[in-house]
N, C-alpha and C positions, 0 to 999 in steps of 0.2 A: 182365309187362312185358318186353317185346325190352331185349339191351342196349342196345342204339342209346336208346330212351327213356332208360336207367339212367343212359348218360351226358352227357345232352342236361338231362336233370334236375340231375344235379351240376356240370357247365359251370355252370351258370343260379346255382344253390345257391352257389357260390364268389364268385361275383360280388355285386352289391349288390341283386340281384333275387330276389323271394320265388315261386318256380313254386305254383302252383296245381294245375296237371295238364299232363301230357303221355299222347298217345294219337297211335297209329297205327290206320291204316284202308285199306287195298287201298291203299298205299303214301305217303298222304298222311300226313304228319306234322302235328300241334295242339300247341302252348303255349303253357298260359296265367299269365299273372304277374300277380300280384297288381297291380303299380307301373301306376298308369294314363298316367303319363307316360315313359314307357321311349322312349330314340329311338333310330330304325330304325337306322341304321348303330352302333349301340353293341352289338344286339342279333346283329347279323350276323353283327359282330365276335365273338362269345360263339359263336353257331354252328360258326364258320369252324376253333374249336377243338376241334369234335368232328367234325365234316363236311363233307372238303373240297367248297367251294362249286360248283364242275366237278358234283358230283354230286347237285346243287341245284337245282331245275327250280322255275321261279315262286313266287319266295319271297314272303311279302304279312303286313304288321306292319301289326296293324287295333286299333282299342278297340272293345269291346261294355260294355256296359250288361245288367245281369241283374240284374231285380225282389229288394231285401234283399242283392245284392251286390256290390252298386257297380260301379266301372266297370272293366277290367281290358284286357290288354295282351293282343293274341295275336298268335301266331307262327303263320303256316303255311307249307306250302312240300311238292314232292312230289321225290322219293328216287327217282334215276334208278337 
């Protein structure tokens, strides 16, 4: 795991949010949090503390649903 993840995970962790996973992929970043109600601008705000937003291309706060694990928050967004 990049630090960028390491810290994107303990942002998240400090706060009142339980991460699930973080992962990068050919520069998109995923987070997912357990809180199925997590709202977007709370979430941002949590980001914005590890990565200035300037460097923040299409950020997108979505819920999924996955069969035994309920429903969950995600974070994506791609890393100029």
């Amino acid at each position: 795991m990049s630090d960028l993840s390491d810290d994107i995970r303990s942002a998240f962790e400090h706060t009142k949010y339980t991460v699930a996973d973080v992962s990068q992929n050919r520069g998109q970043v995923r987070i997912e949090l357990l809180e199925a109600d997590a709202e977007a601008d709370a979430l941002r705000e949590v980001l914005d503390t590890v990565i200035d937003l300037d460097d923040v291309f299409g950020p997108n706060v979505t819920t999924e649903s996955t069969d035994g694990q309920g429903v969950r928050t995600v974070v994506t967004f791609r890393q100029r």
